[in-house]
C-alpha positions as CSV (number, residue, x, y, z in Angstrom):
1,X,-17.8,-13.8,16.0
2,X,-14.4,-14.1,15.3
3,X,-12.6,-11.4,13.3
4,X,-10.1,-11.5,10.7
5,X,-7.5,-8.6,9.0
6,X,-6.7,-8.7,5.2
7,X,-3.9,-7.2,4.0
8,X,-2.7,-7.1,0.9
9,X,-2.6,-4.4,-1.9
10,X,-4.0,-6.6,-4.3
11,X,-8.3,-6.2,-4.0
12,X,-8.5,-9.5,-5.8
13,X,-6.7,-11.2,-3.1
14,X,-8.0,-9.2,-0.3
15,X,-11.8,-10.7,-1.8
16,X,-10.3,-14.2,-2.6
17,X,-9.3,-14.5,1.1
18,X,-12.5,-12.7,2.6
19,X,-14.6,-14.9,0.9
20,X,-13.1,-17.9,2.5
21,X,-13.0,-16.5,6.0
22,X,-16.7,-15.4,6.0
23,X,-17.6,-18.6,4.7
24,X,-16.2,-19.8,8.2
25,X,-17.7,-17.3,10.0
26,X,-15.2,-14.8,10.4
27,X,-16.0,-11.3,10.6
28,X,-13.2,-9.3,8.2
29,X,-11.7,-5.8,7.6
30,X,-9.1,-5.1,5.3
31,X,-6.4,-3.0,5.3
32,X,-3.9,-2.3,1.3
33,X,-0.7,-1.7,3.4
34,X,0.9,-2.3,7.0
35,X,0.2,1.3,7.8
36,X,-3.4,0.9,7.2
37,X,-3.2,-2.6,8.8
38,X,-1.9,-0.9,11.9
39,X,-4.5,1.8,11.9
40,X,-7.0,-0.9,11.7
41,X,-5.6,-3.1,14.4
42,X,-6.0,0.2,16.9
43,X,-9.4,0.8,16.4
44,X,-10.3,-3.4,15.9
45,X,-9.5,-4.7,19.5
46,X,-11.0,-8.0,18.4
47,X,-9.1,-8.7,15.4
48,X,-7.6,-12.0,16.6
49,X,-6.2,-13.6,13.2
50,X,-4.0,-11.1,10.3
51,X,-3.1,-12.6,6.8
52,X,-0.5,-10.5,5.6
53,X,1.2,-10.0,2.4
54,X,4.7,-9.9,1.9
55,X,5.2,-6.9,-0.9
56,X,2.9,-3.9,-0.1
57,X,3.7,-0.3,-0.6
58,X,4.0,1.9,2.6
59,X,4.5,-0.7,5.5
60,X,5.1,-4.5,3.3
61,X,4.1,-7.6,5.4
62,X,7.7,-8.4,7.1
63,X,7.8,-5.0,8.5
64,X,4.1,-5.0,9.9
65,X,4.8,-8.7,11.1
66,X,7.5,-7.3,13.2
67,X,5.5,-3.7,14.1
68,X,2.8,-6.4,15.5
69,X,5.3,-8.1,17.9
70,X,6.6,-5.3,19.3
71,X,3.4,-4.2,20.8
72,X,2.4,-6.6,23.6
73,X,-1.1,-6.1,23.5
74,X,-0.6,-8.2,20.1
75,X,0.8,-11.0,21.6
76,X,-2.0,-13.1,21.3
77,X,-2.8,-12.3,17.8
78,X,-2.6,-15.1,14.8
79,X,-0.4,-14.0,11.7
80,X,-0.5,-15.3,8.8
81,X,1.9,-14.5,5.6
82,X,0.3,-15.2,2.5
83,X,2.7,-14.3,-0.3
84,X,4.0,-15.0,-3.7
85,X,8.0,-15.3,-2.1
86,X,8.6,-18.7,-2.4
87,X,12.4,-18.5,-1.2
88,X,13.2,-20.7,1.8
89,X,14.8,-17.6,2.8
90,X,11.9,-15.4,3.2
91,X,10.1,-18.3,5.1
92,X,12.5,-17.8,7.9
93,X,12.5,-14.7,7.8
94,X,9.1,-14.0,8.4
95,X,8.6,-16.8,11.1
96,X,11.6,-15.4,13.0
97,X,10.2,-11.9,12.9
98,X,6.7,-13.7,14.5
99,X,4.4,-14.9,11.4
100,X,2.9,-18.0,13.1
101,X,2.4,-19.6,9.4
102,X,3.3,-19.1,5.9
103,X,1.1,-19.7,2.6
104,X,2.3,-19.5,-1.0
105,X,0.3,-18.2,-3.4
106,X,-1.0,-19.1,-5.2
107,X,-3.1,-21.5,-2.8
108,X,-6.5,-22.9,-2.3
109,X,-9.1,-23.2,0.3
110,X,-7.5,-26.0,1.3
111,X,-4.2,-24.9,2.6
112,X,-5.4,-22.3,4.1
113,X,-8.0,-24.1,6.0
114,X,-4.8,-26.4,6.8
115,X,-3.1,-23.7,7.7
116,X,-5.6,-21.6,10.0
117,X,-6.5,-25.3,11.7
118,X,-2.6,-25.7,12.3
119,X,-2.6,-22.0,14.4
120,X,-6.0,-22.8,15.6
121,X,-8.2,-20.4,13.6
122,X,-10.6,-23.2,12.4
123,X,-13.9,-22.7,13.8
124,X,-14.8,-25.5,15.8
125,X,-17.7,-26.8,13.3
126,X,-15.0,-27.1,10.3
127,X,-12.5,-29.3,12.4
């Protein structure tokens, strides 16, 4: 089974986005902060996909997208920001720092099925 990481300090969001990834089969643990997203990444070797939010408390998404690069045992791993910063501006940031794809919110199954199959994070049956 694949796994999945949810992070975001909204619980809402955090179920919004679960809900969708079990739905395809993914496995999911959630973190509220980068910090906690960290933590969980240690002790979750087979986390292979993170959906990140931008403003968090503690660690926010840019800062945990780049924390996650810098480790090379990461490398491999799938990032996704999924944020309310619209700004052209933060796009590039964030996929200069590493995000491999960037969803608005708010967004629907949709995109983000688009935007997992454009990483390639869509199970096999859903392409």
């Amino acid at each position: 089974m694949r796994k999945a990481l949810v992070v975001d300090d909204s619980k809402t969001i955090r179920i919004i986005i679960k809900r969708i990834l079990v739905d395809l089969g993914y496995g999911v643990c959630e973190a509220g902060n980068g910090v906690e997203a960290l933590a969980v990444l240690d002790s979750e070797p087979q986390v292979k996909l993170v959906l990140a939010d931008w403003n968090m408390p503690e660690m926010n998404g840019l800062d945990l997208v780049k924390a996650i690069r810098r480790e090379p045992g990461y490398d491999k791993l799938k990032v996704l920001m999924v944020t309310t910063e619209t700004e052209i501006e933060q796009m590039c940031q964030a996929l200069e720092a590493g995000a491999n794809e960037y969803v608005m919110k708010p967004f629907t199954k949709d995109i983000l099925l688009e935007k997992l199959d454009i990483v390639g994070m869509l199970p096999a049956a859903r392409v």
